[in-house]
C-alpha positions as semicolon CSV with decimal commas, in nm:
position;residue;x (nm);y (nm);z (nm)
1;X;3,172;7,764;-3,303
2;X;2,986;7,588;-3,044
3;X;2,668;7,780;-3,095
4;X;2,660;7,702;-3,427
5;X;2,738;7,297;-3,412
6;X;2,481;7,297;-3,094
7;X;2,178;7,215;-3,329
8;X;2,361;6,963;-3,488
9;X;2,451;6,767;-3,200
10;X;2,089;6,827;-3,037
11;X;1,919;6,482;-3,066
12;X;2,302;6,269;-2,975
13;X;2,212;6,245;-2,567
14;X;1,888;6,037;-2,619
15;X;2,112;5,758;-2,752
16;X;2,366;5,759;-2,540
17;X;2,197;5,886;-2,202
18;X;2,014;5,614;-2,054
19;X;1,653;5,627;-2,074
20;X;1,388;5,581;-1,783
21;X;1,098;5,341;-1,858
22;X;0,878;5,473;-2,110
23;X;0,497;5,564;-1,942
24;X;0,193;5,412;-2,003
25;X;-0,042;5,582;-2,200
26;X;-0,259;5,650;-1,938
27;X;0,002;5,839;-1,760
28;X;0,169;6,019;-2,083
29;X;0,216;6,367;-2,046
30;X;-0,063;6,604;-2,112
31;X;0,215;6,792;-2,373
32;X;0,454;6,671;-2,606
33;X;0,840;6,740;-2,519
34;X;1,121;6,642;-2,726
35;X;1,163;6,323;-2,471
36;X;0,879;6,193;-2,530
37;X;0,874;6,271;-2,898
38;X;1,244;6,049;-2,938
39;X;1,149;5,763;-2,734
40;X;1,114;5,488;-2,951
41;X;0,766;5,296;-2,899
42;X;0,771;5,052;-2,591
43;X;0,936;4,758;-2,677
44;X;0,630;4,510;-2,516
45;X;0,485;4,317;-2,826
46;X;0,256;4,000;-2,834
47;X;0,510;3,828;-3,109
48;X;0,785;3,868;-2,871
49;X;0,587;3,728;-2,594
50;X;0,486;3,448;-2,802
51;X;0,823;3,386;-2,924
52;X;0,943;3,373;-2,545
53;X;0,647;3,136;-2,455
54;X;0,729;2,898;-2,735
55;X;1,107;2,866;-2,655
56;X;0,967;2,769;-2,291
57;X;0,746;2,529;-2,439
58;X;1,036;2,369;-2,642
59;X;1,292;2,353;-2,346
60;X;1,024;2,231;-2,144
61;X;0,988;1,953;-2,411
62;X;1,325;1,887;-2,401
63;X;1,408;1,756;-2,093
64;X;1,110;1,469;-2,074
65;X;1,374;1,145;-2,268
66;X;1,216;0,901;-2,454
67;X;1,201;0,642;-2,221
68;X;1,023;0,905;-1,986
69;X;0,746;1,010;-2,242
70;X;0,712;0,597;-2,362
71;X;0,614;0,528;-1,926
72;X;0,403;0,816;-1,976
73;X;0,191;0,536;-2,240
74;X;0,243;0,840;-2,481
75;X;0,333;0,617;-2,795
76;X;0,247;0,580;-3,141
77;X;0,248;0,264;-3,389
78;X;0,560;0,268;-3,429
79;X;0,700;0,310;-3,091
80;X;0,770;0,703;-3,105
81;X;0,692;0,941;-2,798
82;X;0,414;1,178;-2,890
83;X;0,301;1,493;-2,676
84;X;-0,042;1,464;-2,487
85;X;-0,208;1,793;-2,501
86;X;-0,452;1,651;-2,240
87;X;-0,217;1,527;-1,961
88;X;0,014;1,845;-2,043
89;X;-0,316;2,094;-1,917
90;X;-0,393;1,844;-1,616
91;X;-0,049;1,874;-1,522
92;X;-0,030;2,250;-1,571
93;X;-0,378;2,258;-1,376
94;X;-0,252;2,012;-1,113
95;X;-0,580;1,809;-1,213
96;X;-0,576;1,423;-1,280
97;X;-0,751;1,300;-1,570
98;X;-0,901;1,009;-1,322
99;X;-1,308;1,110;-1,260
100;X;-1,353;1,237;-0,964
101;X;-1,425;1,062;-0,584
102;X;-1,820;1,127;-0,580
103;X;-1,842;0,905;-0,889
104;X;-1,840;0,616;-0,708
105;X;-1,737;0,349;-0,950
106;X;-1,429;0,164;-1,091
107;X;-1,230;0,304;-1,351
108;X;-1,398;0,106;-1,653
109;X;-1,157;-0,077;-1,872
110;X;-1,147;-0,398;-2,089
111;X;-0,893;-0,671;-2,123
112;X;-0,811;-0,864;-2,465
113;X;-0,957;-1,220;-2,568
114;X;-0,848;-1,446;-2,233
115;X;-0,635;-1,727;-2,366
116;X;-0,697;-2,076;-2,303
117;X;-0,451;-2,122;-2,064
118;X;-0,611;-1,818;-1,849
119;X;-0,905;-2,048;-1,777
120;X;-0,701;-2,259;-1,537
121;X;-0,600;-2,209;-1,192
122;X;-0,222;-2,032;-1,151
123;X;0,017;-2,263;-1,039
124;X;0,204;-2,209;-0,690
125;X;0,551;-2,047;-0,716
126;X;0,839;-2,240;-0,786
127;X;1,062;-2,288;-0,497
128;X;1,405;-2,334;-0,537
129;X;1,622;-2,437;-0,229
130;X;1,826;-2,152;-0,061
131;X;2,204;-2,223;-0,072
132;X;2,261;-2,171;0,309
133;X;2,261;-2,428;0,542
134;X;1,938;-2,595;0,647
135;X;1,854;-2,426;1,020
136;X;1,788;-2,649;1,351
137;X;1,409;-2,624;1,481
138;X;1,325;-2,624;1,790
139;X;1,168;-2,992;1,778
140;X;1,470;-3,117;1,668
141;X;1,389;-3,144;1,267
142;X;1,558;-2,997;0,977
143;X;1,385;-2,714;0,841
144;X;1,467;-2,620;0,474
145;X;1,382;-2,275;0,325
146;X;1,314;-2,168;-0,057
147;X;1,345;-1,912;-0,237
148;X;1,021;-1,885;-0,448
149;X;0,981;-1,718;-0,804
150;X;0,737;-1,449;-0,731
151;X;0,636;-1,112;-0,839
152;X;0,623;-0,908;-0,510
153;X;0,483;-0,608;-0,456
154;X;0,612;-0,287;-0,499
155;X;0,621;0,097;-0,373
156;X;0,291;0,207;-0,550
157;X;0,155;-0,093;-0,642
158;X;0,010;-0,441;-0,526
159;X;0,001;-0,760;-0,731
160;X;-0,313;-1,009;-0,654
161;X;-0,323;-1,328;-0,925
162;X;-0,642;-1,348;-1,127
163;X;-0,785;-1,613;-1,353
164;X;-1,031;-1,585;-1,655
165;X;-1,417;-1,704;-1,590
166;X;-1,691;-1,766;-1,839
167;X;-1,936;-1,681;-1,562
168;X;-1,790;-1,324;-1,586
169;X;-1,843;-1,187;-1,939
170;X;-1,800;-0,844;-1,892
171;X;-1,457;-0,818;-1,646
172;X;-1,342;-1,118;-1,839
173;X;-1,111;-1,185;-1,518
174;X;-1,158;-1,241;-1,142
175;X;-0,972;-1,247;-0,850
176;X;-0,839;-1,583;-0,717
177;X;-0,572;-1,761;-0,464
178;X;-0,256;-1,897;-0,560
179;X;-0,180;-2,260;-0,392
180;X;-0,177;-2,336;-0,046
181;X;-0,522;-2,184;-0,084
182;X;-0,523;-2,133;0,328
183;X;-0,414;-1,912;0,598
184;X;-0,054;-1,879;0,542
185;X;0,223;-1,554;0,464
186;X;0,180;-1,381;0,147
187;X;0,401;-1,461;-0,147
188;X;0,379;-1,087;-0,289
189;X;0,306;-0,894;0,027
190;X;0,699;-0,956;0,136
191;X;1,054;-0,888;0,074
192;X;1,203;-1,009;-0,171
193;X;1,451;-1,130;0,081
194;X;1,198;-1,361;0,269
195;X;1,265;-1,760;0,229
196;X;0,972;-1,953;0,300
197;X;0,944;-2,338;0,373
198;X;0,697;-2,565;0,201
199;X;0,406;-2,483;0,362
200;X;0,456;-2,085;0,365
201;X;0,408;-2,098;0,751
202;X;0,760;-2,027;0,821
203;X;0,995;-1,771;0,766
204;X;1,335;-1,651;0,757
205;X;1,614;-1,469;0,569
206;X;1,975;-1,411;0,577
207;X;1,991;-1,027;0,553
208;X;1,871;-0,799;0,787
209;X;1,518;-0,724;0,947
210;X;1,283;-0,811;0,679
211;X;0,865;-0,828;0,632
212;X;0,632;-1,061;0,538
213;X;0,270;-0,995;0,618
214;X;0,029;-1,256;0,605
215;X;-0,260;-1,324;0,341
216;X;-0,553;-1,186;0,560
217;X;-0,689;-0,854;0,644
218;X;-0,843;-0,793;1,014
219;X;-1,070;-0,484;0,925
220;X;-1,320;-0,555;1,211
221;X;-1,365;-0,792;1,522
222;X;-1,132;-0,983;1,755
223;X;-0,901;-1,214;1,606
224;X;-0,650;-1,415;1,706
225;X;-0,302;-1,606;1,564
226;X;0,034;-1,748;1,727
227;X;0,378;-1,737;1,696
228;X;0,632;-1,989;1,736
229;X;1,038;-1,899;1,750
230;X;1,230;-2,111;1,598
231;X;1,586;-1,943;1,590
232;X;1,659;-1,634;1,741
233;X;1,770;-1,618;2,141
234;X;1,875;-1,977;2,238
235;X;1,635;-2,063;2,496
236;X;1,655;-2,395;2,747
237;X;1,606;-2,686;2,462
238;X;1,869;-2,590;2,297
239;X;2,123;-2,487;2,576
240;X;2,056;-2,877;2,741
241;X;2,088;-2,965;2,351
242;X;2,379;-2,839;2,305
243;X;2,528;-2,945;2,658
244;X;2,427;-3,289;2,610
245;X;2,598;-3,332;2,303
246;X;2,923;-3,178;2,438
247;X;2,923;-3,324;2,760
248;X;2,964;-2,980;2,937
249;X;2,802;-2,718;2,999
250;X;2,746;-2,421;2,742
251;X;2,736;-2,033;2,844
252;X;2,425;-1,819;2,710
253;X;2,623;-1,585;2,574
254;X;2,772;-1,857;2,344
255;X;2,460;-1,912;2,181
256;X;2,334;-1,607;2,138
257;X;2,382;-1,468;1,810
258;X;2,127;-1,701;1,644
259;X;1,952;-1,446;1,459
260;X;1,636;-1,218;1,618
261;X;1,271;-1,179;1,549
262;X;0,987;-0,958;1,556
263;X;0,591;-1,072;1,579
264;X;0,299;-0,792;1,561
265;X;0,063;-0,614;1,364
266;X;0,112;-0,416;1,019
267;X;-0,115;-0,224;0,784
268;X;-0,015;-0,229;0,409
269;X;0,171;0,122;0,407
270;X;0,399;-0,081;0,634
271;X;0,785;-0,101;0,487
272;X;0,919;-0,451;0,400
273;X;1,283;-0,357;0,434
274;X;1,218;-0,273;0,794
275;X;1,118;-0,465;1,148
276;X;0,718;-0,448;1,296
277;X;0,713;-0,145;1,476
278;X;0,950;0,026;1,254
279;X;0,711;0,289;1,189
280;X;0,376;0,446;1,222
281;X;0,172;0,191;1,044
282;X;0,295;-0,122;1,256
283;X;0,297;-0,244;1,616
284;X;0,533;-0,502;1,726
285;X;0,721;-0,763;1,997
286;X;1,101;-0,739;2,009
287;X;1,236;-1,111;2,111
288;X;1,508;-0,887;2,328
289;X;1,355;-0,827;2,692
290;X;0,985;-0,825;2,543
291;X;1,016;-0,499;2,503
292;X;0,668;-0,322;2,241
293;X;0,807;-0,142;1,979
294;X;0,601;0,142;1,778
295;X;0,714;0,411;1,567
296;X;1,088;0,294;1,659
297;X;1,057;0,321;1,993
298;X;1,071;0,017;2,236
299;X;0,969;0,037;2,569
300;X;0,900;-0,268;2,852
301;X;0,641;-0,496;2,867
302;X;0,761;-0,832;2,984
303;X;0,865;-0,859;3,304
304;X;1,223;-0,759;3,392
305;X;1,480;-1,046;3,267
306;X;1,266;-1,190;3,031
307;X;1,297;-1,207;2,653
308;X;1,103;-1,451;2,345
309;X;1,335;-1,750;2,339
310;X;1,359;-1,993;2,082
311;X;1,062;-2,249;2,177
312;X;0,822;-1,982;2,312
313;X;0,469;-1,920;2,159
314;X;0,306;-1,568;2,131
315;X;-0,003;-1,550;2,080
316;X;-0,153;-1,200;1,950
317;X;-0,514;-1,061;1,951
318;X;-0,640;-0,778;1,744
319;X;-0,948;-0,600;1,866
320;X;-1,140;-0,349;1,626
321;X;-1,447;-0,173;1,635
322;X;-1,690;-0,167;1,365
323;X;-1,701;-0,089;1,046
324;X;-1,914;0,147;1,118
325;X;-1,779;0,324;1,402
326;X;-1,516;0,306;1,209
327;X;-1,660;0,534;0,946
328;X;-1,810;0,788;1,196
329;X;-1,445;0,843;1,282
330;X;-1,245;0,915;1,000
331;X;-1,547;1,121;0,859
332;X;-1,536;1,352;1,186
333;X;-1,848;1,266;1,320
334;X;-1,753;1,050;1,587
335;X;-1,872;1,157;1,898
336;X;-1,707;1,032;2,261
337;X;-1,992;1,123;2,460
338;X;-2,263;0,859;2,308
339;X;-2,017;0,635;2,062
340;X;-1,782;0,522;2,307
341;X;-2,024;0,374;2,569
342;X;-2,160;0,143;2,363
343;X;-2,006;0,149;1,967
344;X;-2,204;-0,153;1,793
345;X;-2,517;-0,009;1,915
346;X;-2,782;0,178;1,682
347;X;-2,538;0,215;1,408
348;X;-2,641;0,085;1,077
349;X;-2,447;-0,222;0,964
350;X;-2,318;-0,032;0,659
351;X;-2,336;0,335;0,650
352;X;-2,465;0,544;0,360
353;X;-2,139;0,623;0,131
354;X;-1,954;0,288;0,195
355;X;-1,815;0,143;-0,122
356;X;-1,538;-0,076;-0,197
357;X;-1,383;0,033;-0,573
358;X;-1,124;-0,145;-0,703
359;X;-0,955;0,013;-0,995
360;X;-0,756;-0,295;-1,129
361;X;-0,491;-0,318;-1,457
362;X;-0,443;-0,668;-1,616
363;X;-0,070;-0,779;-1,658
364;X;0,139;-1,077;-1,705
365;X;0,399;-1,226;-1,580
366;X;0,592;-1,523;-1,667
367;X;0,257;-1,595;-1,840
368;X;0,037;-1,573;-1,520
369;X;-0,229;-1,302;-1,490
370;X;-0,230;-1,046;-1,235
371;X;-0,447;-0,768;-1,138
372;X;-0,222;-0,466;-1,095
373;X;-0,338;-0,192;-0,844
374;X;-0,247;0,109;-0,679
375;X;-0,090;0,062;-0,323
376;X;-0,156;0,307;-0,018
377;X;0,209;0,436;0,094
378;X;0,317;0,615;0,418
379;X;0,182;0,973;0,405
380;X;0,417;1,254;0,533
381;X;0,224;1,337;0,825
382;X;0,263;1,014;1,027
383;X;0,655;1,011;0,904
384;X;0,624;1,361;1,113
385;X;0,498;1,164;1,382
386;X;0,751;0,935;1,395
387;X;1,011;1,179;1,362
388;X;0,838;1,506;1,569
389;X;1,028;1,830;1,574
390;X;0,975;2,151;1,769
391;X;0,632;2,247;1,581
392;X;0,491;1,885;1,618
393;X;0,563;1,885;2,006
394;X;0,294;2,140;2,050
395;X;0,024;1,986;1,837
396;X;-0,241;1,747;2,005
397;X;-0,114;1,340;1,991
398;X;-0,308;1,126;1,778
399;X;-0,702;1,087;1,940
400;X;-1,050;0,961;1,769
401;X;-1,108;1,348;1,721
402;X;-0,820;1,481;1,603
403;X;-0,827;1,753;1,320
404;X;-0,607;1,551;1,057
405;X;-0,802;1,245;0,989
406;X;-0,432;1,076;0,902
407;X;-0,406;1,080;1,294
408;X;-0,699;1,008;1,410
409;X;-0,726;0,694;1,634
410;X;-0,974;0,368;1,705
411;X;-1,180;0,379;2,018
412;X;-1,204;0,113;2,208
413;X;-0,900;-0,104;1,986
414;X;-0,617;-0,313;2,146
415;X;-0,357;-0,551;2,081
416;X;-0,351;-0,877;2,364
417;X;-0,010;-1,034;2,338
418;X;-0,020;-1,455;2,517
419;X;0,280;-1,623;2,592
420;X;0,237;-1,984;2,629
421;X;-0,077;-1,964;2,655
422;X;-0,053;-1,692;2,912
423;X;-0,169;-1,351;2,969
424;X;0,071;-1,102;2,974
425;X;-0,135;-0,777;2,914
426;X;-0,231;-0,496;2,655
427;X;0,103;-0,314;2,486
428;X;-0,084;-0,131;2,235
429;X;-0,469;0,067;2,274
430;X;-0,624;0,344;2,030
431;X;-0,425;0,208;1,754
432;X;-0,440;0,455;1,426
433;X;-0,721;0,454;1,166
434;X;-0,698;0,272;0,828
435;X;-1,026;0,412;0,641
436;X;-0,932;0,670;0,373
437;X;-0,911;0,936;0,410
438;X;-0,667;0,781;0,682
439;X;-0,492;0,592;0,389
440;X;-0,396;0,736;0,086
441;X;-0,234;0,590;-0,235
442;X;0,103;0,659;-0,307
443;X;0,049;0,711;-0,715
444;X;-0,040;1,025;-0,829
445;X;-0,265;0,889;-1,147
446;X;-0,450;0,723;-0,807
447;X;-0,810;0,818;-0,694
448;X;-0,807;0,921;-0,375
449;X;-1,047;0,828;-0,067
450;X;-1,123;0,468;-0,196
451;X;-1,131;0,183;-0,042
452;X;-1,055;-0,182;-0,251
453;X;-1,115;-0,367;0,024
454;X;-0,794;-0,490;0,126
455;X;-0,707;-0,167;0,400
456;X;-0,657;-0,332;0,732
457;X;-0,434;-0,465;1,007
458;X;-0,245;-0,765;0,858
459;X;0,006;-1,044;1,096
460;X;0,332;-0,936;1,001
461;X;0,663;-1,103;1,107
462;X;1,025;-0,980;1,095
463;X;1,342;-1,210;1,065
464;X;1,712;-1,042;1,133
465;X;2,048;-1,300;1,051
466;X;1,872;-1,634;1,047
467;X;1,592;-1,561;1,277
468;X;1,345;-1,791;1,184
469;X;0,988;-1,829;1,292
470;X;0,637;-2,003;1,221
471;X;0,289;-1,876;1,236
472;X;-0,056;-2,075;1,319
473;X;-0,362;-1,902;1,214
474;X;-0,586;-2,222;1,322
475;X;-0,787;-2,376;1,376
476;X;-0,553;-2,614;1,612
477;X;-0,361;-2,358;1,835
478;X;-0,003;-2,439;2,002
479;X;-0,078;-2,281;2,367
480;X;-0,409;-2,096;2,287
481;X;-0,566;-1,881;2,574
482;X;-0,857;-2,082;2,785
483;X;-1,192;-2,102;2,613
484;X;-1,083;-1,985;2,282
485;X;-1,172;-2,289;2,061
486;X;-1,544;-2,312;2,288
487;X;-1,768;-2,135;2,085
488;X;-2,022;-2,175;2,270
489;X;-1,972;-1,991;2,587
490;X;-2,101;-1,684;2,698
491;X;-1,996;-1,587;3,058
492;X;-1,962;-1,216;3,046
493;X;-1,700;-1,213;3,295
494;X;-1,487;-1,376;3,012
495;X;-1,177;-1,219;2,904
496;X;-1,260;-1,370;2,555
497;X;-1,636;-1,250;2,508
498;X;-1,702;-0,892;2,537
499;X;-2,029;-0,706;2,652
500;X;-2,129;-0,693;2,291
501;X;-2,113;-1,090;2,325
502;X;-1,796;-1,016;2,024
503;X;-1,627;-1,362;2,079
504;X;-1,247;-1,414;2,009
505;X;-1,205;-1,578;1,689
506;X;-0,938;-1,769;1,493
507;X;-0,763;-1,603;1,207
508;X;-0,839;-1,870;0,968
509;X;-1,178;-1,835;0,974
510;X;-1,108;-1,453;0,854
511;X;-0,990;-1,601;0,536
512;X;-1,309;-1,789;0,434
513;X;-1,488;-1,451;0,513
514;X;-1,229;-1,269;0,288
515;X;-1,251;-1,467;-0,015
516;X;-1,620;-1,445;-0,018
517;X;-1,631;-1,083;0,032
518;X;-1,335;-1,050;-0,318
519;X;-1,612;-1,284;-0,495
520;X;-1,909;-1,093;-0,374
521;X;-1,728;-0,745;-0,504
522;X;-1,651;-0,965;-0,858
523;X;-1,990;-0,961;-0,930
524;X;-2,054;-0,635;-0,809
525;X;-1,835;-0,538;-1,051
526;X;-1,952;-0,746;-1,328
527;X;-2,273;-0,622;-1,292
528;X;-2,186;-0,287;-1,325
529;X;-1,976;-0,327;-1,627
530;X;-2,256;-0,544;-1,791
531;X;-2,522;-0,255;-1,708
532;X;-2,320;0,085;-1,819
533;X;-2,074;-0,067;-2,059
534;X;-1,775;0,156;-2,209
535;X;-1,899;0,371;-2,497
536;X;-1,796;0,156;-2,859
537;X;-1,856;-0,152;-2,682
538;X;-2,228;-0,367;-2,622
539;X;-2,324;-0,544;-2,355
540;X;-2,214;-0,857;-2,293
541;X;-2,374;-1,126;-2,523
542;X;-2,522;-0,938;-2,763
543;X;-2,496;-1,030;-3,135
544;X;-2,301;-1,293;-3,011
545;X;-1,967;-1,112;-2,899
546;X;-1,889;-1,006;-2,524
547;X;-1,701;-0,728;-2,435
548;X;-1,354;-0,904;-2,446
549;X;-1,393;-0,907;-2,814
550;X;-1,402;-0,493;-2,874
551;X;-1,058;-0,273;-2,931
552;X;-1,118;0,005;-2,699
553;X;-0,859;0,337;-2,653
554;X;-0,880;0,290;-2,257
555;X;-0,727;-0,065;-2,225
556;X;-0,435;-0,161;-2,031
557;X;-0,087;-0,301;-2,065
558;X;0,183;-0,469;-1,840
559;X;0,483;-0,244;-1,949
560;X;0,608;-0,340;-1,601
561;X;0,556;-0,157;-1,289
562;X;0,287;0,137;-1,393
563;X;0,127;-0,015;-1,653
564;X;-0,213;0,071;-1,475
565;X;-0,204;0,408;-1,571
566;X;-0,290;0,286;-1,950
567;X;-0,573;0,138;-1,779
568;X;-0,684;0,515;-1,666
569;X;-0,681;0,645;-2,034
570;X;-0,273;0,763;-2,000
571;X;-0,156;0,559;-2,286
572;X;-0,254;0,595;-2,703
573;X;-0,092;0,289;-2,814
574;X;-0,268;0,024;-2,999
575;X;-0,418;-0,211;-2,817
576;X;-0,284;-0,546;-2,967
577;X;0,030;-0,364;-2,880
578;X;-0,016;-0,338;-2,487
579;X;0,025;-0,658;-2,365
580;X;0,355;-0,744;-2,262
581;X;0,528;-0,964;-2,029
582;X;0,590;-0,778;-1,713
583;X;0,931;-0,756;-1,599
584;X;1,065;-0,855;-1,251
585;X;1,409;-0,657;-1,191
586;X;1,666;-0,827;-1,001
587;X;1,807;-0,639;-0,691
């Protein structure tokens, strides 16, 4: 009986035993055998790989929300996310849709019809009076601090306040200063947590270490600003102050806890919820023992015993080399051997490839105009630096020739710290390079390796738990070093002229030189757009509109804190749609 039910049950074990992968056919056997006759074809077809591709696709989809896609600028009319083919193949490429770095020129973009308020000149921030108690200076006068209503910068991006011009029909805008127009701290280039007096010279908070940088960039040359305490380590006025009025005497340790300061240098990559020195990008004074703090690590520098006491000026000096040398170094073709004996000589005064671009988004807040740009942020290599491990311990420090231009270092730069109007030495030398490709922006939608202009060594200041201080940046110094305010002398033997007759030089008179050099690149700029104007649009004047009157697809909005990537071509919204009041979150 089983011979005769064999046949039947002949083809069961190809459905039940299982099967090895079927061959190619390349590799199919030469003759057919009933295995290879029952196999059923390979199960490989293009509509199921299609149909797995497109439920990818769709997942994918799926997790980008709406409020996601609308940041994106991805919008219609009528305020519905729609896909961008474009930005979804420069993602999948890893490509940004910005032009590329050789191109040399600002992103080109257009702003709508100024209104006529835009003409006039931004008003200062309102100040309104902080509800802690007003703090004792050191001169015996009651110093009140404010809270002002400011936009402040962000991780990403910078604020700067513009104005319209008529001069300027092309860009429409340009950059301008809000009131004090001087020397002074930086409304936007702060914490939030900063109070301020009147005149912006002093500052002070009630949290913990906070920054405020100044409004001026050192980028070359040797400059110089001071430092007044004003509450931090009680210091001998206010011990006899205090003494007097109790009619005994008063232990130090009694007066202590009066809040503590910081005074130094910071670039803009520099944190604000942090003290100077914090990390890689500033150098700073502790008030505790003097001690120099960089990359979170203090070490002496005053003399044993002695701290900044309330009462005590420091005076800081900055000392750069040139642009150009400057240049030569983060391009790698510095060279110690010949640059370093003498750096300002027979280099050009502005090598070939040195632009400034500014790629600049208009937005508004609290109906005030402000350019909205991309900010450079801490890149990870100098966070390695300030936190090595076992790999970094065996890789060269930070030199002018280093392989990583992130970490390569200024020849021939110094920081001079003055107390009282004394010498008390050099803390800091070879500080790190600013250039790009030393500094890099933080948004992705950025163009790397440009420069706006505004990369440099900035005052900074840091207040802990009603530490308070005020800054001079001149011309009239507290307890400046000898000869600083005589221009005219040249001794070589100076400690404030250098061979290369490089005088020491007041910070304010960096300003003047700054605001110039942000009007010079205005018409730079306007020149450029009048020249090679956006495609749809004419230049400037002709049949009697300018180029604030056209509609174009790459304009910009103030959707709060991003909106410049409409201004790169992100965003498909109309335009009368795009500008909106920007937004200032409350912490």
């Amino acid at each position: 009986m089983s011979i005769v039910n064999s046949p039947i049950r002949e083809g069961t074990p190809n459905s039940l035993i299982p099967r090895k992968r079927s061959l190619p056919p390349d590799n199919a056997p030469a003759q057919s055998t009933p295995d290879s006759i029952e196999h059923p074809p390979p199960l490989r077809s293009v509509p199921a790989v299609k149909d797995k591709e497109a439920m990818q696709r769709e997942k994918r989809e799926k997790k980008d929300t709406l409020k996601k896609r609308e940041s994106k600028g991805a919008t219609t009319d009528a305020g519905k996310a729609v896909s961008d083919p474009i930005s979804k193949a420069a993602s999948k490429t890893g490509k940004s849709r910005v032009p590329e770095v050789n191109s040399i020129k600002p992103i080109r973009y257009l702003f709508p019809k100024p209104l006529p308020s835009d003409y006039s000149e931004p008003p200062a921030p309102t100040l309104s009076l902080h509800n802690s108690k007003p703090r004792l200076s050191v001169n015996e006068a009651v110093t009140e601090f404010y809270e002002p209503d400011r936009v402040s910068n962000r991780k990403g991006y910078r604020f700067s306040p513009c104005i319209a011009d008529r001069n300027f029909p092309a860009t429409v805008f340009r950059k301008t200063e809000l009131a004090p127009q001087r020397a002074r701290l930086s409304f936007h280039d702060s914490s939030s947590s900063i109070l301020f007096d009147r005149t912006i010279t002093q500052a002070s908070t009630d949290k913990g270490y906070r920054l405020a940088r100044g409004n001026i960039a050192v980028r070359e040359g040797r400059w110089y600003w001071e430092c007044r305490v004003t509450s931090g380590i009680a210091g001998t006025i206010r011990r006899e102050r205090v003494a007097t009025s109790m009619g005994s005497p008063i232990q130090s340790e009694s007066l202590e806890a009066n809040g503590h300061v910081r005074i130094g240098w910071a670039r803009l990559e520099a944190s604000f919820e942090a003290p100077v020195g914090y990390d890689a990008y500033s150098y700073g004074l502790r008030d505790v023992a003097g001690q120099k703090v960089h990359m979170s690590r203090p070490s002496d520098f005053f003399p044993p015993d002695t701290s900044i006491v309330e009462g005590d000026v420091i005076g800081l000096e900055i000392d750069l080399p040139s642009l150009a040398l400057h240049h030569k170094v983060v391009q790698g073709n510095f060279n110690p051997a010949v640059d370093s004996e003498n750096p300002t000589e027979s280099l050009p005064p502005q090598p070939k490839g040195f632009h400034i671009i500014r790629d600049r988004a208009l937005c508004t807040w609290k109906s005030n105009k402000y350019f909205e740009q991309f900010e450079y942020c801490s890149t990870k290599e100098l966070e390695d630096l300030c936190h090595p491990t076992n790999d970094l311990a065996t890789r060269s420090a930070p030199n002018p020739t280093h392989p990583n231009p992130i970490l390569r270092t200024l020849p021939d730069s110094k920081v001079r710290v003055y107390r009282n109007g004394q010498a008390m030495g050099e803390p800091f030398a070879n500080l790190l390079a600013f250039l790009p490709p030393a500094s890099k922006p933080g948004a992705p939608e950025a163009r790397d390796g440009m420069d706006d202009g505004y990369l440099g060594y900035y005052p900074a200041v840091s207040c802990f738990r009603g530490g308070a201080v005020e800054v001079n940046f001149g011309p009239d110094f507290w307890a400046p070093p000898p000869g600083l305010n005589s221009s005219e002398s040249t001794d070589p033997q100076s400690q404030l002229i250098r061979p290369d007759n490089r005088r020491l030089r007041p910070l304010c008179e960096r300003y003047a030189e700054q605001v110039a050099e942000d009007t010079v690149q205005d018409i730079i700029d306007e020149i450029e757009l009048a020249l090679h104007p956006p495609e749809g649009t004419s230049r400037p004047g002709s049949s009697g509109m300018t180029t604030a009157d056209y509609d174009l697809k790459k304009s910009h909005t103030s959707n709060g804190i991003g909106s410049l990537e409409a201004a790169l071509g992100l965003d498909n919204r109309h335009p009368s749609s795009l500008l909106k009041e920007l937004v200032q979150g409350e912490e």
